[in-house]
Phi, psi and omega in degrees: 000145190259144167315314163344279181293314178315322164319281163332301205274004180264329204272334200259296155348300173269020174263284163038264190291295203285327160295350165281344186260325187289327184299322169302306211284336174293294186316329173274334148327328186254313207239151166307131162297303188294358180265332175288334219252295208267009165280311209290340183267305175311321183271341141349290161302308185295315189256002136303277214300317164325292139313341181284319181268337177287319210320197157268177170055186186326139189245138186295326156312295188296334191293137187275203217245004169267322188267351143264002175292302155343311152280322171334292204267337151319359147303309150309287184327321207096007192243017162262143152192000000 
């Protein structure tokens, strides 16, 4: 990637960036921050999962219930990602 474009794409990240804050303060105006927080993690989770099933390798149906106890709780922890 050339310095140019590596530019281009950090300056188009921060128009982004910078559009996003006047757009939440409208949406929290109109919507509960906890009814946003748990829309914006549902659609999240739908298209991960989505994604998920083209993937490769182990499948979450395969794990026995001590490797899923195991991911629960780093999941709790915060340390899957």
């Amino acid at each position: 990637m050339s310095r140019y474009s590596a530019t281009l794409l950090l300056v188009v990240a921060m128009c982004f960036t910078g559009t996003n804050v006047p757009l939440g303060k409208a949406v929290v105006a109109e919507i509960p921050v906890y009814a946003l927080i748990v829309f914006r993690f549902a659609v999240a989770t739908a298209v991960l999962a989505v994604l998920a099933r083209g993937e490769e390798g182990p499948k979450l149906r395969d794990m026995s219930l001590a490797q899923a106890g195991d991911l629960l709780l780093l999941s709790l922890l915060g340390s899957v990602g």
